[in-house]
C-alpha positions as a Markdown table, in Angstrom:
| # | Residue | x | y | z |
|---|---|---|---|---|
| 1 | Unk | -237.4 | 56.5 | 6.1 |
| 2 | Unk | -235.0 | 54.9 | 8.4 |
| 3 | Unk | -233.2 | 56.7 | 11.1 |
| 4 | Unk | -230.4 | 55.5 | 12.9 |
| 5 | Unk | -228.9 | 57.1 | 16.1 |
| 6 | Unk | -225.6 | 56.5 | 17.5 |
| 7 | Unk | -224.2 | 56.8 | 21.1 |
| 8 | Unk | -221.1 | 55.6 | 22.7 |
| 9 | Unk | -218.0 | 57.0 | 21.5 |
| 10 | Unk | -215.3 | 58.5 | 23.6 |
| 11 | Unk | -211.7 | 58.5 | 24.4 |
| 12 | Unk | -210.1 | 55.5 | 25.9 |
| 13 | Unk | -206.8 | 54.2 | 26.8 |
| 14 | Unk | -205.1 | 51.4 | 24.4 |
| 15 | Unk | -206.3 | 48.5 | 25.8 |
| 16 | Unk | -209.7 | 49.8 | 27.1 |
| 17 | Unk | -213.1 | 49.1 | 26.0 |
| 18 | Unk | -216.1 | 51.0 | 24.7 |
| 19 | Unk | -219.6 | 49.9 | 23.8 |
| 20 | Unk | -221.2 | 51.3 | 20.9 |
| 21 | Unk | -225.2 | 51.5 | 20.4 |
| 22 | Unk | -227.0 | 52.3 | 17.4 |
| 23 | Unk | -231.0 | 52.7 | 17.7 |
| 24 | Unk | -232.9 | 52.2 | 15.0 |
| 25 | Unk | -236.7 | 53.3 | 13.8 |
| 26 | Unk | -237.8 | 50.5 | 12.3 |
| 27 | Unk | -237.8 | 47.0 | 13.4 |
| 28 | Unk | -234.6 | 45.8 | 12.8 |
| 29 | Unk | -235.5 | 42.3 | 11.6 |
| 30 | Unk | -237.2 | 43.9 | 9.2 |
| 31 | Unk | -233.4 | 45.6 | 7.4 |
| 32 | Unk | -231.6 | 43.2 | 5.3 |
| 33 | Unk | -228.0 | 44.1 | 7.1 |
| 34 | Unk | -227.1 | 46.2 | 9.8 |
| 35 | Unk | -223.9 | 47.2 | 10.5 |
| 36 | Unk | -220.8 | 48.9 | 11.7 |
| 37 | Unk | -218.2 | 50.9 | 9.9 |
| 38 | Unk | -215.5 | 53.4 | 10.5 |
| 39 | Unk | -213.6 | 56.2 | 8.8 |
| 40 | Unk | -209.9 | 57.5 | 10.1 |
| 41 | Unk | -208.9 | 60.3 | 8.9 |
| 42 | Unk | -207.5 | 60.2 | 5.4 |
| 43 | Unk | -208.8 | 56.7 | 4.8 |
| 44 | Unk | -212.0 | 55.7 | 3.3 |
| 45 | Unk | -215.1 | 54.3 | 5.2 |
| 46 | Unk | -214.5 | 50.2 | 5.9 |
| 47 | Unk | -217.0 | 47.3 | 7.4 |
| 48 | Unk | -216.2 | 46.7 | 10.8 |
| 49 | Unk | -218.8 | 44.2 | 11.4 |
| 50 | Unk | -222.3 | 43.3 | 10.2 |
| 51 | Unk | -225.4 | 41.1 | 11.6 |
| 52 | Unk | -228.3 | 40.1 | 9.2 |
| 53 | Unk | -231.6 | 38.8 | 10.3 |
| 54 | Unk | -230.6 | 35.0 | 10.0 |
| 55 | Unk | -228.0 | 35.9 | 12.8 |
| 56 | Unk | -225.4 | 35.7 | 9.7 |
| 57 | Unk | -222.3 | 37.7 | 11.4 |
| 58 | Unk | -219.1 | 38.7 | 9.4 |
| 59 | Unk | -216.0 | 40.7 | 11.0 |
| 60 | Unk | -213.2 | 43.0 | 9.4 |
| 61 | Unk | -209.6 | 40.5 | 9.8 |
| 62 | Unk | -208.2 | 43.3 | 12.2 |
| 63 | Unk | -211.0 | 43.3 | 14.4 |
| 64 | Unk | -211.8 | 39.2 | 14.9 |
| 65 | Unk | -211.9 | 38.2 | 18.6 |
| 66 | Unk | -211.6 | 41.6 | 20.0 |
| 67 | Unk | -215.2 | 43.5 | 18.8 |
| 68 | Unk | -218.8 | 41.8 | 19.3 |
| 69 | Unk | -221.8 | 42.6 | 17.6 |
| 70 | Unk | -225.0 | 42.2 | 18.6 |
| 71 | Unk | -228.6 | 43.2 | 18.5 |
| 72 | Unk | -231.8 | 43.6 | 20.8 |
| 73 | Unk | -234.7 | 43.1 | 18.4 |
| 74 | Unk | -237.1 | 44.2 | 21.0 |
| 75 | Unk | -235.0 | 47.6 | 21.6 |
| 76 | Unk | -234.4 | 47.4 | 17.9 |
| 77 | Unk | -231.0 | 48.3 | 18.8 |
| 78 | Unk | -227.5 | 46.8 | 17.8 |
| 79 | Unk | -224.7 | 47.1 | 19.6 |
| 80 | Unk | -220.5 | 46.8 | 18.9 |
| 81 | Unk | -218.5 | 45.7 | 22.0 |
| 82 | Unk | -215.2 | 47.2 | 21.5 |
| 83 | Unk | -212.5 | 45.3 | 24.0 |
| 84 | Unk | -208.5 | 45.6 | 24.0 |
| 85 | Unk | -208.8 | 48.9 | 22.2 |
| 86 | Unk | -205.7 | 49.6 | 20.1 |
| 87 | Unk | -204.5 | 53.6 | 18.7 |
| 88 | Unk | -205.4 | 52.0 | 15.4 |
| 89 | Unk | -209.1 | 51.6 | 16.1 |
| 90 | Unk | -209.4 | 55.5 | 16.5 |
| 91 | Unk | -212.5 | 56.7 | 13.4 |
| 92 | Unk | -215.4 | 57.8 | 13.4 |
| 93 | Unk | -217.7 | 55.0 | 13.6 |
| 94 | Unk | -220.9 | 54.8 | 11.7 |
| 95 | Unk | -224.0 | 52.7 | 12.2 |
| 96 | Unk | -225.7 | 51.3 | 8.9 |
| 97 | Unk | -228.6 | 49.8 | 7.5 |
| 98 | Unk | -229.0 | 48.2 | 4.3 |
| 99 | Unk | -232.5 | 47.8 | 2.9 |
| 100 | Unk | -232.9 | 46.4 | -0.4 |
| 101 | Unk | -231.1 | 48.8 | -2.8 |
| 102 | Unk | -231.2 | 51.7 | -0.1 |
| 103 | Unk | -228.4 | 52.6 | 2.6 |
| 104 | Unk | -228.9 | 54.2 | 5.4 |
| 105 | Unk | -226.1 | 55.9 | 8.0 |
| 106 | Unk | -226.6 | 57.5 | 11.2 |
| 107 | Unk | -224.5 | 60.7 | 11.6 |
| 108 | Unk | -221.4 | 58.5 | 13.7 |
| 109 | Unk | -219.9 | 58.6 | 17.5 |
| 110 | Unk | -215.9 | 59.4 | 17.5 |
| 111 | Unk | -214.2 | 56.9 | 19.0 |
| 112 | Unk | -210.4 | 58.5 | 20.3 |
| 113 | Unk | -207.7 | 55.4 | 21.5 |
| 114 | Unk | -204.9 | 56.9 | 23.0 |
| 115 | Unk | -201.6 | 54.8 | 23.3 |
């Protein structure tokens, strides 16, 4: 079973920056994808980003050149840099692991953008 914990979230002004953490309970090389979605209210859950274990990184359009993601395999940790913050960016954001034909969420960190 894979467990992943997320921490991070807050309320920010438009234009602010947050840094999002997801631990996870395995090794992290050892999950096909991990990544990072979010869920407004209303609106169904989208990819925000994702990192697989060849480095492989893809990013929603609306997101490209303002959010980073990373990873710390030794803290099997990854990690979504959130800079220049818009109203629009405000979901709950979910951390998630894809092994094999199994999915795995952590229970999300809110993330509140305030214009």
């Amino acid at each position: 079973q894979v467990q992943l914990v997320e921490s991070g979230g807050g309320l920010v002004q438009a234009g602010g920056s947050l840094n999002l953490s997801c631990v996870v309970s395995v090794k992290i090389l050892t999950i096909n994808q991990m990544g990072w979605y979010r869920q407004a209210p209303g609106l169904q859950r989208e990819l925000v980003a994702s990192i697989m274990p060849s480095g492989y990184i893809n990013y929603a359009a609306d997101v490209k050149g303002r959010f980073t993601i990373s990873r710390d395999n030794a803290k099997n940790t990854v990690y979504l840099q959130m800079n220049s913050l818009k109203p629009e960016d405000t979901a709950i954001y979910y951390c998630n692991g894809k092994k094999w034909t199994q999915d795995y969420w952590g229970r999300g960190t809110q993330v509140t953008v305030s214009s």
